[in-house]
C-alpha positions in Angstrom: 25.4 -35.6 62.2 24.9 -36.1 58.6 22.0 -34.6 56.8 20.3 -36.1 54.5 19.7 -34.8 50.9 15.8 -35.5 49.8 13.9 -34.6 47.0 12.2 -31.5 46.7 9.3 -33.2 44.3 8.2 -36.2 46.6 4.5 -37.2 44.6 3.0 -36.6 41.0 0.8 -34.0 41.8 3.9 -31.9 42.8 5.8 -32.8 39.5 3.0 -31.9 37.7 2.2 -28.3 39.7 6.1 -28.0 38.9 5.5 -28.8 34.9 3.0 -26.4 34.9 4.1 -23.5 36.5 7.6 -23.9 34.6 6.0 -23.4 31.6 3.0 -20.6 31.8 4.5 -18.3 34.2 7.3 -17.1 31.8 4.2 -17.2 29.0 2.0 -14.8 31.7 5.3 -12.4 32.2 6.1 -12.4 28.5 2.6 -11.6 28.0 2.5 -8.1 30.6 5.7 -6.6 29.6 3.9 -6.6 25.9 1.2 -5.1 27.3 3.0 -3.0 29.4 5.6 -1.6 26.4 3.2 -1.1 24.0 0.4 0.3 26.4 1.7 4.4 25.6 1.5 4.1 21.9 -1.1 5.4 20.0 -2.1 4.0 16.6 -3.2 6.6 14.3 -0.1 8.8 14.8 2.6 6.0 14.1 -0.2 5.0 10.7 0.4 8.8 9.4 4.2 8.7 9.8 4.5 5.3 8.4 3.0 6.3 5.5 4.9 9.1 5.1 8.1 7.3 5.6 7.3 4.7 2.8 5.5 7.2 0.6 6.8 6.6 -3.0 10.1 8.1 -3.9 8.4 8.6 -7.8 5.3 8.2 -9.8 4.4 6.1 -13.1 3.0 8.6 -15.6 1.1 6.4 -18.0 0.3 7.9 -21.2 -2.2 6.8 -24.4 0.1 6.8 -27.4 -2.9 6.7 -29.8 -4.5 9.8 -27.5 -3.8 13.4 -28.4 -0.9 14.9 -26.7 -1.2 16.8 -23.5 1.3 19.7 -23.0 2.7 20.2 -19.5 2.0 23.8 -17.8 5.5 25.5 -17.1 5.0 24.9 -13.6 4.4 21.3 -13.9 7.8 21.0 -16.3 9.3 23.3 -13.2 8.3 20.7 -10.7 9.2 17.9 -12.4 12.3 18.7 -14.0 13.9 22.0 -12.8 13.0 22.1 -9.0 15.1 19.9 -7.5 18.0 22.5 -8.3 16.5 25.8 -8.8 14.6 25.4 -5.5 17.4 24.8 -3.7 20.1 26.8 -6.1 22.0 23.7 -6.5 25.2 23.7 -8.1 25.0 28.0 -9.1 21.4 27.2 -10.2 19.7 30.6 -9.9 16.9 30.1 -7.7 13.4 30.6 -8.2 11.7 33.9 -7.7 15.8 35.5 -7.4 15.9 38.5 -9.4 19.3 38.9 -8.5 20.0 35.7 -9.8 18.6 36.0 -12.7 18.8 39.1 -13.9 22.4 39.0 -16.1 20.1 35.5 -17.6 17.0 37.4 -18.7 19.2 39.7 -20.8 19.9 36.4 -22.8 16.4 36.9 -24.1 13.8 33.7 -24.2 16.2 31.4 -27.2 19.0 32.4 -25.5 18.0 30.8 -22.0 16.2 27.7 -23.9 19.1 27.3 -25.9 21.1 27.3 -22.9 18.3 24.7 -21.5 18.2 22.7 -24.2 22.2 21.8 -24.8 23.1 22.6 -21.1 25.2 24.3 -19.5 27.5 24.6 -16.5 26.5 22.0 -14.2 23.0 21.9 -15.5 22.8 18.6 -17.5 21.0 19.1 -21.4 17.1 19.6 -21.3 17.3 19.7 -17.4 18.0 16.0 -17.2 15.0 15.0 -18.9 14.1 12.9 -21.9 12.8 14.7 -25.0 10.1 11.6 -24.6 8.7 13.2 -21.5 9.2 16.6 -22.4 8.9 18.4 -25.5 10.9 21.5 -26.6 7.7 23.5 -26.5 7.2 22.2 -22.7 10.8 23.1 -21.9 9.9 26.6 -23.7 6.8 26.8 -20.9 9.4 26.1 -18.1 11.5 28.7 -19.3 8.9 31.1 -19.5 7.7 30.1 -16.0 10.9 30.6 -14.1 11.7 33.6 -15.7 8.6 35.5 -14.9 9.2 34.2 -11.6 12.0 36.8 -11.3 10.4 39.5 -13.4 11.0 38.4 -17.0 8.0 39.3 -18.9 8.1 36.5 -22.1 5.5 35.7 -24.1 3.9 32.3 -24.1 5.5 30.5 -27.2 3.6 29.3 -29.9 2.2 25.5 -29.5 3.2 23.0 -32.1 0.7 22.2 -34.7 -0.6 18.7 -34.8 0.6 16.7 -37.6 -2.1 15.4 -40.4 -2.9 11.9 -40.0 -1.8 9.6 -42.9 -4.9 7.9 -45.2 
């Protein structure tokens, strides 16, 4: 009553069905469960929000050094420089468009608030964090201008600097 053990694989052309399907049929099931997981994706939605997750954090201004000098708007010194706390009203920063807020300020008169902007003040670093490279005193002066109007403070536009004479 002993029962014999055999081989399963008893010619070539077995092995090599046995070869064969050992190695595609994993390939042909790897192969559908791509298809299936990335058949309910669509590919111009995932495009928008990866570029919007790898959108720069910052942008290189170049500048000509031998070209005149273009003033910043008070809006564009705002953006760059002040937003980040005034929108937000960051650390006691008086936020923009708060009369409230800035109402005991804009009885400092204009020097008194660039003054304030220019050396800091509370947790507001000196000229708003930014270099007097990138922005001038006069920009800064626009900025000023900009906010405070932005709560009801009627300043005049200050005086641009004069260019300085080329040397001969």
């Amino acid at each position: 009553m002993s029962e014999e053990h055999g081989n399963l694989i008893k010619s070539p052309k077995q092995l090599a069905i046995v070869v064969f399907a050992s190695f595609f049929i994993p390939l042909i099931v790897i192969a559908l469960l791509m298809v299936y997981v990335g058949n309910g994706k669509t590919k111009g939605a995932d495009a928008d929000a990866a570029n919007k997750l790898i959108k720069p954090v910052a942008m290189l201004d170049f500048k000509d050094a031998s070209g005149p000098k273009v003033f910043k708007t008070g809006e564009e010194v705002y953006k760059q420089a002040c937003a980040s706390c005034h929108t937000s009203g960051a650390a006691g920063a008086p936020k923009f468009g708060d009369v409230g807020g800035w109402s005991a300020r804009l009885g400092r008169g204009y020097d008194g608030l660039l003054t304030a902007l220019i050396k800091g003040k509370g947790a507001m670093p000196a000229r708003g964090g930014a270099s007097p490279s990138d922005i001038s005193n006069y920009e800064l002066g626009r900025a000023v201008v900009y906010l405070a109007g932005s709560a009801g403070g009627k300043f005049p536009e200050p005086k641009a600097p004069e260019e300085k004479a080329e040397a001969k």
